[in-house]
C-alpha positions in Angstrom: -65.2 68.2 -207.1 -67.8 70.3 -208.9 -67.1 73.8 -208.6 -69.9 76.1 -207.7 -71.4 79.0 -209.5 -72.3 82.1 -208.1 -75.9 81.9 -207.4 -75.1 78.4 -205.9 -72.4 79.8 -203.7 -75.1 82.0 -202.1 -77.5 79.2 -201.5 -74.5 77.4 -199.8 -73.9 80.1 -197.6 -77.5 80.8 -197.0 -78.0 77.0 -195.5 -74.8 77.5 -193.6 -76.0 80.6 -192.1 -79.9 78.5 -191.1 -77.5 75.3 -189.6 -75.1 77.9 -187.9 -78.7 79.6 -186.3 -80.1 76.3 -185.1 -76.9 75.3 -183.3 -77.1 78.9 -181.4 -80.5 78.1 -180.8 -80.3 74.7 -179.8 -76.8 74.0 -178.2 -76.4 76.7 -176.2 -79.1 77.1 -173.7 -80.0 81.4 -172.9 -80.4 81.7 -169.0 -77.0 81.2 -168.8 -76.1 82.5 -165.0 -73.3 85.6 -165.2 -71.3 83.9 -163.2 -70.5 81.2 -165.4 -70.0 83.6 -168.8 -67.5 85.7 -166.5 -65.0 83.1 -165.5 -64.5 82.5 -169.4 -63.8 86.0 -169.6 -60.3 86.1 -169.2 -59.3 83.0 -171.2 -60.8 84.3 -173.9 -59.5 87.6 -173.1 -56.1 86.2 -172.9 -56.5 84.1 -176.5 -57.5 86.5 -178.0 -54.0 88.8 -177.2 -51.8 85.6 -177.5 -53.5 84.7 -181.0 -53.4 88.4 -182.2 -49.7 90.1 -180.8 -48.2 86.3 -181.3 -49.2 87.0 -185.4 -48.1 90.3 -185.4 -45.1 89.7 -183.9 -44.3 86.8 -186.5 -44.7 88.9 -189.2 -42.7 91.6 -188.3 -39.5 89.5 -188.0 -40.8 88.0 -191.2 -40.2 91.5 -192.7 -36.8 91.7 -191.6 -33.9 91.6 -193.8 -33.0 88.2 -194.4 -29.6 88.3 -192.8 -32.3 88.4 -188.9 -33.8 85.3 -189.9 -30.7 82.9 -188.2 -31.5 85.1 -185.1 -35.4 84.9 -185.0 -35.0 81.0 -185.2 -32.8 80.8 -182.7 -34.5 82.6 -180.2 -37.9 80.7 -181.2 -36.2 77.6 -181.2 -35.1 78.1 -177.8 -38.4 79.1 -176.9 -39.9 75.9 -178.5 -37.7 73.9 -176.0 -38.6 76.0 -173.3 -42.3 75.5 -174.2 -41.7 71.6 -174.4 -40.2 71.6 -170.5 -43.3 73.8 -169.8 -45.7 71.0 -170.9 -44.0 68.3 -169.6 -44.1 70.4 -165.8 -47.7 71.0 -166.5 -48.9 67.7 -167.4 -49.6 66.9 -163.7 -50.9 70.5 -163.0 -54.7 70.5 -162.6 -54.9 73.7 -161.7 -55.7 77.1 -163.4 -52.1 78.2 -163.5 -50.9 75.0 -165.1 -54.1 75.2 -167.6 -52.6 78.7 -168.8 -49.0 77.9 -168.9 -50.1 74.4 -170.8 -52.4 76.5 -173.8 -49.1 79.3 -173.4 -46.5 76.6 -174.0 -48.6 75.0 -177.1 -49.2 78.3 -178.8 -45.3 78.9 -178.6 -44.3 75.4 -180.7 -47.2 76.3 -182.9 -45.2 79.5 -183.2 -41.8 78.1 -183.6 -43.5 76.2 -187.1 -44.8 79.5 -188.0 -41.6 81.5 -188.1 -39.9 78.1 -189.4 -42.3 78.0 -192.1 -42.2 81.5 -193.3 -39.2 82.3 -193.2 -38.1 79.3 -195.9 -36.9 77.0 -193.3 -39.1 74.5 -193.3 -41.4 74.8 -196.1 -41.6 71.2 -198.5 -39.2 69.7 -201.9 -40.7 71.7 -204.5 -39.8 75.8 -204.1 -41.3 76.7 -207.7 -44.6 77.9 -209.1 -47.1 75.1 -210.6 -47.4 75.4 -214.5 -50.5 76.9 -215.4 -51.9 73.9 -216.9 -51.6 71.5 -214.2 -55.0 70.3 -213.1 -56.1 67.4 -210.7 -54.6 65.1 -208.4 -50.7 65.9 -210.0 -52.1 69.7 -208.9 -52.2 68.3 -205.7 -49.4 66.5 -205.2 -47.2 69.8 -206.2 -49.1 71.4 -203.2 -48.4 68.5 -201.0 -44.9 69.1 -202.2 -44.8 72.3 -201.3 -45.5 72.7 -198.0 -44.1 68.6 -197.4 -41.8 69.4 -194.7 -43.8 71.9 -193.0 -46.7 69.3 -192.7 -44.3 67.2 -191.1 -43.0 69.5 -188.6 -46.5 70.1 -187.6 -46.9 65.9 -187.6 -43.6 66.0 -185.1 -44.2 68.5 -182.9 -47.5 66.7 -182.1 -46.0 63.3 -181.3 -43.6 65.4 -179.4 -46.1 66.9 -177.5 -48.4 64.0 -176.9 -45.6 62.5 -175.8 -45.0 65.0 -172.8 -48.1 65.3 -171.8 -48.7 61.3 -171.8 -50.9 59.9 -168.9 -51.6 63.1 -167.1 -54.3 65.1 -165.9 -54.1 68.7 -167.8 -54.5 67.8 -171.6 -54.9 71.2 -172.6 -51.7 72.1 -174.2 -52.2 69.1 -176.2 -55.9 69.9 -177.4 -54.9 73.2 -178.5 -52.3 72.1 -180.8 -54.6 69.4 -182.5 -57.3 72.8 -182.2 -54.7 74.7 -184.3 -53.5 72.0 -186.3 -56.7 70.7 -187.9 -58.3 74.0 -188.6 -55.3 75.2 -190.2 -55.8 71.9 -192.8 -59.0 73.1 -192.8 -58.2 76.3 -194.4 -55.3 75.4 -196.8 -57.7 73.1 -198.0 -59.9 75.9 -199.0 -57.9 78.1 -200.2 -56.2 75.2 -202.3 -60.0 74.6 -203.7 -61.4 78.3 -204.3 -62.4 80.6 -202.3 -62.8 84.6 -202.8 -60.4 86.2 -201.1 -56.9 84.5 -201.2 -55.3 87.2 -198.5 -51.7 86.9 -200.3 -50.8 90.1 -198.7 -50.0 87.6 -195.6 -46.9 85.5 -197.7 -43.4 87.0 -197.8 -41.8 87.3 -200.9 -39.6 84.2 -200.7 -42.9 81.9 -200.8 -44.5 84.0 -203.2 -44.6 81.4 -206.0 -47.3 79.6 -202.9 -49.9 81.6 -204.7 -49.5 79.0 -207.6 -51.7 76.7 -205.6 -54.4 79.0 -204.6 -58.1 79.0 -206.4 -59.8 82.1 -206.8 -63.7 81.2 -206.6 -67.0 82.1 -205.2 -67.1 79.1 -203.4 -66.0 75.1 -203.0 -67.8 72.2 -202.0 -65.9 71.3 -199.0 -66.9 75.2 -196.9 -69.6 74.8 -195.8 -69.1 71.5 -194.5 -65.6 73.0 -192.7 -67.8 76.1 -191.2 -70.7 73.6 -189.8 -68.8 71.1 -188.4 -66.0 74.2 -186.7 -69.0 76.2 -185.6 -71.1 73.2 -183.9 -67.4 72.1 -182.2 -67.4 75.7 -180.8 -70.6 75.7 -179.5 -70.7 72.0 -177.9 -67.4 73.5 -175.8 -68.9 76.7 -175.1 -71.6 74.3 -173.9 -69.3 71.8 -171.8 -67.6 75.4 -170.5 -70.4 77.0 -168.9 -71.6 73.5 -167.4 -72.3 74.1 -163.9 -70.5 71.4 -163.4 -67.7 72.5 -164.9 -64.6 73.5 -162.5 -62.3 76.6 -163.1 -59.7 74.4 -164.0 -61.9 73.0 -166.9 -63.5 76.5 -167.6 -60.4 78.1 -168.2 -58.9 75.1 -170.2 -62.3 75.0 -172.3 -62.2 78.6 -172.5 -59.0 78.5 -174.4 -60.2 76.0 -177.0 -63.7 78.2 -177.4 -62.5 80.7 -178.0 -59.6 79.5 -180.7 -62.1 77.8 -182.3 -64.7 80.7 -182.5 -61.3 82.2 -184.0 -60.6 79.7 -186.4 -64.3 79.6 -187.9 -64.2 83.6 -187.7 -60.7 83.3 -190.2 -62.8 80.7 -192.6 -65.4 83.5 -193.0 -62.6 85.8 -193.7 -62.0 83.4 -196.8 -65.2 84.5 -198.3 -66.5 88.0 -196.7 -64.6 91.0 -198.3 -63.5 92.6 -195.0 -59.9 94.1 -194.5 -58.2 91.4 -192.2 -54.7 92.8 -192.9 -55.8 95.8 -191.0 -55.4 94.1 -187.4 -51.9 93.6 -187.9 -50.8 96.9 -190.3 -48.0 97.5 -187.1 -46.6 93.9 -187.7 -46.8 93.9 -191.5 -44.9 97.4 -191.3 -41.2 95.8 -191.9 -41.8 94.7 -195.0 -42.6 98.8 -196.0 -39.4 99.8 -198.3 -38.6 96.6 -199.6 -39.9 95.1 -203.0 -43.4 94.7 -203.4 -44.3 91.0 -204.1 -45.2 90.5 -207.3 -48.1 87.6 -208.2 -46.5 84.9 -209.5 -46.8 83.7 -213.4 -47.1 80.2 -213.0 -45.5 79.8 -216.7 -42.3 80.8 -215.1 -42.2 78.8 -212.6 -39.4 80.6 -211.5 -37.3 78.7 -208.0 -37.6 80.7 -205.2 -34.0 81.5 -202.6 -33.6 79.7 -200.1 -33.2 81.9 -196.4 -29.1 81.4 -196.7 -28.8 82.3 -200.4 -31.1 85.3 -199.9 -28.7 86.4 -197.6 -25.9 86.6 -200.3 -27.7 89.3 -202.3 
């Protein structure tokens, strides 16, 4: 794929911003009664907290000495089952209570892969930088490699949860896991293909040599084409929302998945607008204050990174 220049990456996001303005425009209609925009204010209201304590929270026990990682997976793990026995309960729950504890129970498994993940659990065959002159597809295939077993963690848990929720009314757990999951490909994507700002302040220092595969640029082909399609997803369930004929059951479940996709295309502008993102979770990212700085990797060294348990013996 042809990188872009400068001056074209500003004509790229110049079009994105005019398609972005003619779904507002067209999708949503204006005279939208109040009473149909308040009864999505408290999922969103609600998503929003989840979304932001839930990442704070993960990376403060990611900043914990090494010797706390056995415990923080151990308590998420039991949480993950817990969230499992949720969804299967609320599968045949149409009402707003099972709605929220369905999206609450699919945030914590998406959690459990998180804390998995970044803590060196689950993370893919290859722990070691990429040499600087690898280019192309074998490029690629040392990122797949990377993050192998993470990818299929994520591929698990979904059969796992489309499999609890099977041939019952609320779908809503299950939706917001396929909501997290494919924006999340989304943006590893991006970041694997160029985009300005990398935030690497977000990896611990036992993934560190992760940076390897990321591409600084001013833009890649494929953004543009990952914010329209997001945004006009967004709005076309802000749409089916605020339906009249929408019921609260279906507002609040629709609600949820808004307003994670409003936040999933808000973190693909993050990828390219300069604005501090660390700052919203400076409380969770204090743990790691005191211990050694993560260095950027030299991809010529391609030095292996420790494992959780070998970390451990330092």
């Amino acid at each position: 794929m042809k990188w872009l220049d400068g001056d074209s990456a500003r004509r790229r996001l110049v079009s994105t911003r005019h398609r972005f303005d003619h779904c507002i425009l067209t999708r949503v209609p204006l005279d939208l009664p109040l009473s149909q925009l308040s009864r999505l204010a408290l999922p969103a209201l609600y998503t929003l907290f989840f979304w932001w304590f839930s990442t704070g929270l993960i990376l403060h026990l990611d900043g914990l000495p090494a010797r706390t990682f056995r415990w923080s997976l151990l308590g998420a793990t039991a949480l993950g089952v817990l969230s499992l026995v949720g969804l299967w309960e609320s599968r045949t729950d149409p009402s707003v209570f099972g709605a929220y504890l369905a999206f609450s129970c699919s945030l914590l498994v998406w959690g459990w892969n998180e804390i998995a993940f970044l803590m060196g659990y689950l993370t893919g065959p290859r722990r070691s930088a990429c040499p600087p002159d690898c280019r192309g597809w074998p490029h690629f295939r040392h990122a797949v490699e990377a993050i192998l077993y993470h990818e299929l963690a994520l591929l698990l848990s979904a059969l796992l949860i489309v499999t609890v929720t099977w041939g019952g009314p609320n779908q809503i757990g299950t939706w917001t896991f396929m909501v997290l999951w494919g924006m999340r490909i989304s943006t590893k994507l991006n970041v694997f293909l160029g985009v300005p700002n990398l935030t690497v302040e977000f990896l611990p220092e036992g993934l560190r040599y992760l940076q390897s595969f990321f591409s600084k640029k001013p833009m890649n082909g494929l953004f543009p084409f990952s914010i329209t399609i997001s945004t006009t997803i967004t709005l076309l369930l802000l749409q089916s929302a605020v339906a009249a004929e929408t019921g609260p059951t279906g507002a609040a479940g629709l609600g949820f998945l808004t307003t994670l996709m409003a936040l999933a295309v808000l973190e693909h502008w993050l990828l390219v607008v300069p604005l501090p993102a660390a700052s919203l979770w400076s409380w969770g990212l204090r743990s790691r204050q005191g211990r050694e700085e993560p260095e950027r990797v030299d991809p010529a060294s391609a030095r292996v990174a420790p494992r959780p348990e070998e970390a451990r013996l330092r």
